[in-house]
C-alpha positions in Angstrom: 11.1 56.8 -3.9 13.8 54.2 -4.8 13.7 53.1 -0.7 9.9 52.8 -0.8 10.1 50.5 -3.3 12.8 48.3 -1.9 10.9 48.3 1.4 8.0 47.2 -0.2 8.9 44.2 -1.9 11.1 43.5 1.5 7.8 43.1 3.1 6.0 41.3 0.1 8.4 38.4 0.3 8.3 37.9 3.9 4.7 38.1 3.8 5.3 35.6 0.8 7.7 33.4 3.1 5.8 33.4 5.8 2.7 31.8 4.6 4.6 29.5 2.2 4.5 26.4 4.2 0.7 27.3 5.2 -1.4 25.4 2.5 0.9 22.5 2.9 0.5 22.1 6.2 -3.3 22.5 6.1 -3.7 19.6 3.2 -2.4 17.3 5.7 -4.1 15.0 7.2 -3.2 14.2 11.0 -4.8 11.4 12.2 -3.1 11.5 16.1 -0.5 11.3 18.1 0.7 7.9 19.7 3.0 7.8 23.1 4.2 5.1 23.9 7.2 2.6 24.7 8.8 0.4 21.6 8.1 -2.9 22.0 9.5 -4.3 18.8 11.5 -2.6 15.3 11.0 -5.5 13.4 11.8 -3.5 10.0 12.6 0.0 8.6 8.8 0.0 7.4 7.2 -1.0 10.8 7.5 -0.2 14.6 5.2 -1.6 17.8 4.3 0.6 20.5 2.7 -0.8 23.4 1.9 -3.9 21.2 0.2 -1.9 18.7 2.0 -2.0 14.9 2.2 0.9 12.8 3.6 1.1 9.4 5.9 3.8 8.9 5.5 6.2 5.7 8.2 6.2 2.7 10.2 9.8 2.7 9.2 11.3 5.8 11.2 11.7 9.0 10.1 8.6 10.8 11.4 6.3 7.9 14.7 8.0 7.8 15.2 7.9 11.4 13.4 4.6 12.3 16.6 2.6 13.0 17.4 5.1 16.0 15.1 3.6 18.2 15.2 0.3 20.3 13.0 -1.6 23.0 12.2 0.6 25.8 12.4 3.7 24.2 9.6 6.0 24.8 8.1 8.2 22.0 5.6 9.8 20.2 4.3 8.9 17.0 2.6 11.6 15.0 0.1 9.5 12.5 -1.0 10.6 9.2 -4.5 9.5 8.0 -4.5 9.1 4.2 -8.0 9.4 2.0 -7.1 6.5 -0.3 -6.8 4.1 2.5 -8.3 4.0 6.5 -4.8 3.2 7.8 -2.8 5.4 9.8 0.9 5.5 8.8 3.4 7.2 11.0 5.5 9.8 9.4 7.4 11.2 12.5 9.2 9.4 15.6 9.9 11.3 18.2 12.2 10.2 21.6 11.3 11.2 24.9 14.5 12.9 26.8 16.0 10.5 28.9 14.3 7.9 27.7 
């Protein structure tokens, strides 16, 4: 009886675990994904691709890992759209391999 029990709340927080990150996820809002080569960092809050400039979100993976990147590099920007405002920040900065 005792292992039923433990084996049942095993699977109850892996079922918990497993859709934890779920509703976060799905309250996001992804406005695209940019490729592209850097053509200017000119702060920790901005980066041009192909000419374009994007503003980089506080807190997120692109703004801690903005200052990795340099002209030439290619790499994909995944945007976020947010309600409050129609501008697309980026909050991830990925480099292509060999780039």
């Amino acid at each position: 009886m005792k292992q039923r029990q433990i084996r049942s709340a095993v699977v109850a927080l892996c079922g918990v675990i497993a859709l934890m990150s779920a509703p976060a996820w799905a309250t996001r809002a992804v406005a695209g994904i940019v490729t592209g080569q850097v053509t200017a960092t000119p702060s920790s809050t901005q980066i041009e691709v192909d000419h374009q400039m994007y503003l980089i979100e506080k807190n997120t993976p692109a703004a801690k890992g903005s200052r990795n990147f340099y002209l030439g590099d290619s790499v994909d920007l995944t945007l976020e759209q947010h309600p409050a405002n129609n501008v697309p920040t980026v909050v991830a900065i990925v480099k292509h391999v060999g780039s």
